[in-house]
C-alpha positions, -999 to +999 in steps of 0.1 A: +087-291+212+062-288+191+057-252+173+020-237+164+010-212+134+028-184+156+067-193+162+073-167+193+042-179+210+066-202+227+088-175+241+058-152+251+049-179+273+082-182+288+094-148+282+089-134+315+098-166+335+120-155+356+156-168+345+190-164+361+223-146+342+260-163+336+275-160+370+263-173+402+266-160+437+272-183+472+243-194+493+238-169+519+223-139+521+223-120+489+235-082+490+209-065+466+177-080+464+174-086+427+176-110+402+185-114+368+165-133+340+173-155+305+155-177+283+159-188+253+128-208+236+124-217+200+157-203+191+150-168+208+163-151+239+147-135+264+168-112+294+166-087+319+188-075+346+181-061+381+147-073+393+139-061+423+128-090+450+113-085+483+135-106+507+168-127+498+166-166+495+160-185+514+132-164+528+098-164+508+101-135+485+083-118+451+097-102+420+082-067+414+072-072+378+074-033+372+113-039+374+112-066+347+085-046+323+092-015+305+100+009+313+110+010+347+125-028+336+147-036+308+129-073+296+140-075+261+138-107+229+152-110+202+126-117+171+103-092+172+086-103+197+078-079+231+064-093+265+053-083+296+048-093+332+013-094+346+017-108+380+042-103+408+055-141+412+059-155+445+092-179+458+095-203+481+129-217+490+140-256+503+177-250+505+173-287+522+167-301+488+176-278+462+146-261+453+124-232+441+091-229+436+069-204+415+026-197+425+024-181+393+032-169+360+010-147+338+025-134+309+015-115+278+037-113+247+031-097+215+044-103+183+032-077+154-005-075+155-006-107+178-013-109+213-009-141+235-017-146+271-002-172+292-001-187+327+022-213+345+015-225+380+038-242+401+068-241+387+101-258+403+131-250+402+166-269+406+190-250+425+225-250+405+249-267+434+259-242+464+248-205+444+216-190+442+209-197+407+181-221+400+172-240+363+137-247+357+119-281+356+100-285+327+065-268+325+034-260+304+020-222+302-015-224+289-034-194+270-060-175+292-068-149+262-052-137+228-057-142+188-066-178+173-033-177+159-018-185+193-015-218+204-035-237+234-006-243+256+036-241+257+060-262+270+092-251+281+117-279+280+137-285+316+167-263+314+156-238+292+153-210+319+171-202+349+176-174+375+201-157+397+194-140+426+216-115+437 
């Protein structure tokens, strides 16, 4: 992947996608409601814990994106670089084949006196065998609005985010 003048614009894009944690939990209905988020673009790590959803999987859902921002969320990289949430994303679920998909992500990320804006649309997800964690496909996040210093588009690399619904 390709870096521009800015080296966290890649993980402002992909910053807030959502991503899953290290354990997994069984297909089924989920206890909580929430979902827990990593990424790790460009060298740099992105989490959060505890997102609140409104349904389980398999049902249709969205991810209240007050839960993942500051400061009622706990979203936090590594590198300097801060991000937030603009959108609530919306799931769909084929437990059939495998799969997750995302409407849409709009993102903005800050790094010093930079601001980047980015949105994804359709993402999909690949469900990791019989939990309810799911690995992203690869997918491009292109700027809406921030400094010339940002770049055009991002690419996050298939495997590079995941999420865990519990």
């Amino acid at each position: 992947m390709k870096i521009s003048t800015w080296p966290g614009a890649t993980v402002l894009a992909a910053a807030v996608i959502v991503g899953g944690a290290t354990s997994a939990t069984a297909l089924g209905p989920s206890a909580d409601q929430r979902l827990d988020g990593v990424i790790v673009v460009a060298g740099n790590t992105c989490t959060w814990t505890n997102a609140r959803t409104s349904a389980n999987p398999p049902s249709a859902l969205t991810v209240d994106r007050t839960t993942i921002n500051a400061p009622g969320g706990n979203l936090g990289c590594n590198g300097g670089i801060t991000a937030s949430l603009n959108n609530n994303p919306a799931f769909t679920f084929d437990d059939a084949a495998g799969l997750a998909k995302t409407d849409a992500i709009d993102i903005t990320g800050k790094q010093s006196f930079i601001s980047c804006r980015y949105k994804a649309t359709n993402i999909t997800w690949n469900r990791d065998g019989a939990t309810r964690k799911y690995v992203n496909q690869a997918f491009t996040a292109t700027k809406t609005s921030g400094s010339f210093l940002c770049p055009g588009s991002v690419t996050t690399a298939a495997g590079d985010a995941s999420m865990l619904f519990h």
